[in-house]
C-alpha positions as CSV (number, residue, x, y, z in Angstrom):
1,X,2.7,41.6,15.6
2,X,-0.3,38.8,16.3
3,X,-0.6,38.6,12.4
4,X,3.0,38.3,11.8
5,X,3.8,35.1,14.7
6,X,0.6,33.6,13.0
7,X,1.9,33.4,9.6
8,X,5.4,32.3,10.7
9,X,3.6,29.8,12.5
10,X,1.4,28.7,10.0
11,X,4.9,28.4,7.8
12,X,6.7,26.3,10.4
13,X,3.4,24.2,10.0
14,X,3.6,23.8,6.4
15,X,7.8,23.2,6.4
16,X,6.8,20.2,9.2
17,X,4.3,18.8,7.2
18,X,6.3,19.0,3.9
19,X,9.2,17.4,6.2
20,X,7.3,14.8,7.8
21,X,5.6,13.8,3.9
22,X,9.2,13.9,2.7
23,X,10.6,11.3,5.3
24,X,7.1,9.2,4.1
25,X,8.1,9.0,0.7
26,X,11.4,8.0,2.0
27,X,13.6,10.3,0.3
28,X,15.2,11.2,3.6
29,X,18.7,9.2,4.4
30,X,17.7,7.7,7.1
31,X,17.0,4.6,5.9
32,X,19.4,4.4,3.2
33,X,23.0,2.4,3.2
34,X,26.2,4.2,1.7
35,X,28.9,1.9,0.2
36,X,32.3,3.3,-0.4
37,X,34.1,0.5,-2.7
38,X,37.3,0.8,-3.5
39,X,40.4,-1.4,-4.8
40,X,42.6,-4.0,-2.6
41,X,46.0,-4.6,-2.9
42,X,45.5,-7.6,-4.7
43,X,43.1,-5.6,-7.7
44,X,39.8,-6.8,-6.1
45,X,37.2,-4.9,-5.2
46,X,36.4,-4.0,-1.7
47,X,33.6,-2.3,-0.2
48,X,32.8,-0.7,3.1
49,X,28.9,0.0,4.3
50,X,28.3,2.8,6.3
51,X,25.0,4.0,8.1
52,X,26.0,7.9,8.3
53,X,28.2,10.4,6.5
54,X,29.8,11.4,9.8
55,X,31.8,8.1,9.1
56,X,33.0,8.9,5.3
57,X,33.4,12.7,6.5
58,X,36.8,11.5,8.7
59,X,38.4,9.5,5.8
60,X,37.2,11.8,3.2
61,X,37.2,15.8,2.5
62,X,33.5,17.3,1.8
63,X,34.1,19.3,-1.6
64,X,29.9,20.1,-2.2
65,X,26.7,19.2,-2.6
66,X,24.8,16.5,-5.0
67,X,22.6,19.1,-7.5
68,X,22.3,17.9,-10.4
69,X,21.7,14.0,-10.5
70,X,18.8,13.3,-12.1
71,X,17.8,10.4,-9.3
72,X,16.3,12.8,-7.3
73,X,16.5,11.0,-4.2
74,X,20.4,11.6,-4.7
75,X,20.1,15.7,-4.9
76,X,21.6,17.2,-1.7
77,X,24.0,14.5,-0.9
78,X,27.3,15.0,-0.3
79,X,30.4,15.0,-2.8
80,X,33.6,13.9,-1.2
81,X,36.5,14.6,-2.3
82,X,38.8,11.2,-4.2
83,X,35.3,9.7,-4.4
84,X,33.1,9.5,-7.5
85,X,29.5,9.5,-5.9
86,X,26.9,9.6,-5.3
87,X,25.8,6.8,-7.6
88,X,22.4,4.8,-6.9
89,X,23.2,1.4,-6.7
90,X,19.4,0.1,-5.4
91,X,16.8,1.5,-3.9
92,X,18.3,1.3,-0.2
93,X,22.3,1.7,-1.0
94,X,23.9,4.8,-2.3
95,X,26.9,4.3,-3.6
96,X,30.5,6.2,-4.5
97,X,33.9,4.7,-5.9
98,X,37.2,5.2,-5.8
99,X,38.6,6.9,-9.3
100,X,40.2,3.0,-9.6
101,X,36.8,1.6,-9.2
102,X,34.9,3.8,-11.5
103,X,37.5,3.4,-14.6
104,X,37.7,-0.4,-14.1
105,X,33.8,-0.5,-13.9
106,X,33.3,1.7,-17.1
107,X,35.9,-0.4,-18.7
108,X,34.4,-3.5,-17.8
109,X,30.8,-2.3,-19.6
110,X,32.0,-1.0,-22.0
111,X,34.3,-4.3,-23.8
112,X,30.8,-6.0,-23.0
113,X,29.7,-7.5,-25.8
114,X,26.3,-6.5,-27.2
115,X,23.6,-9.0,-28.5
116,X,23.7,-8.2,-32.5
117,X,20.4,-7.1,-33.9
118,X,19.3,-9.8,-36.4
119,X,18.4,-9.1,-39.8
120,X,16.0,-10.8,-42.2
121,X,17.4,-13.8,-44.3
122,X,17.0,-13.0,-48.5
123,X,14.2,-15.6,-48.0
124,X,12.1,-14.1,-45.9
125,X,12.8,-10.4,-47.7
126,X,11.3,-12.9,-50.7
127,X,8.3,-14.6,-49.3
128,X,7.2,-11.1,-47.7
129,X,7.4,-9.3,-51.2
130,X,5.2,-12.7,-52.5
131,X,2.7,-12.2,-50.1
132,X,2.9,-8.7,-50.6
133,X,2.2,-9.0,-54.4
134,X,-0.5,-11.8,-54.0
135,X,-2.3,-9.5,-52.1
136,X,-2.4,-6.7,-54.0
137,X,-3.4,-9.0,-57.1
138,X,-6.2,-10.1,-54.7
139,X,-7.3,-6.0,-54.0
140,X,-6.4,-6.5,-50.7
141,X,-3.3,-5.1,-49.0
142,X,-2.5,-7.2,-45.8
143,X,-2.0,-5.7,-42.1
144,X,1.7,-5.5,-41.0
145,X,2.9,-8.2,-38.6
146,X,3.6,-5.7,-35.8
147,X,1.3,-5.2,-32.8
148,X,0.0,-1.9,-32.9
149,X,-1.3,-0.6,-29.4
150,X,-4.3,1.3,-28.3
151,X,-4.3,5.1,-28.9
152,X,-3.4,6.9,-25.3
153,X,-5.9,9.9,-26.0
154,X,-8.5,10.7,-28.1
155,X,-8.0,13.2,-30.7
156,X,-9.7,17.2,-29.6
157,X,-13.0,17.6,-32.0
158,X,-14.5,20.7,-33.1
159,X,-17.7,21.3,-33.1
């Protein structure tokens, strides 16, 4: 019976200290913000800060639990019901919207207009075949104008 109230103390031991390096790392809520926003009546947004979910529980139904985000400091929040959440918003707010919210957001990003790539003029397409041609006249092939970084690991060898 000695053996047995040793190891489940040994295991309460390990669960504190895997507790107290969790709060460490910070991934416990305590020092985290939640931010409900949601639309006013005149089509703004409006958002609300609160320090616990105790607050967001009375205004909102509890449906489940946060399992598959892939910020894991977000896994094993809760999912409220008429709120789209938990989203991470910065490293100290956690955020959820309103349905409104979230389609006027996505909306918003996605009309955004995105920076065209450019592509190379018929003069430069012409001066690089030139050089190109010069230098294999010459014997020489030229290095590519890219940078070209340092190899991560070294190849296994056999001996």
């Amino acid at each position: 019976m000695d053996s047995v109230s040793k190891e489940s103390n040994s295991l309460k031991d390990q669960w504190d200290a895997g507790l107290e390096a969790i709060s460490i790392s910070g991934l416990i809520m305590s020092d985290k913000i939640i931010r409900v926003v949601s639309l006013a009546s005149d089509g703004s947004t409006r958002s609300r800060d609160f320090e616990c979910f105790d607050e967001i529980s009375k205004a909102h139904e509890q449906v489940g639990i946060d399992d598959c985000s892939t910020d894991l400091t977000l896994r094993g929040m809760p999912v409220f019901r008429g709120l789209i959440g938990p989203i991470p918003e910065s490293r100290t707010i956690v955020r959820y919207e309103t349905p409104d919210v979230f389609e006027m957001m996505t909306k918003e990003w996605a009309a955004k207009k995105r920076k065209r790539r450019r592509r190379r003029t018929a003069e430069e397409i012409a001066r690089d075949n030139a050089a190109l041609a010069a230098a294999e006249a010459k014997g020489s092939v030229p290095m590519p104008n890219i940078s070209i970084g340092a190899p991560t690991a070294t190849p296994n060898t056999v001996v």
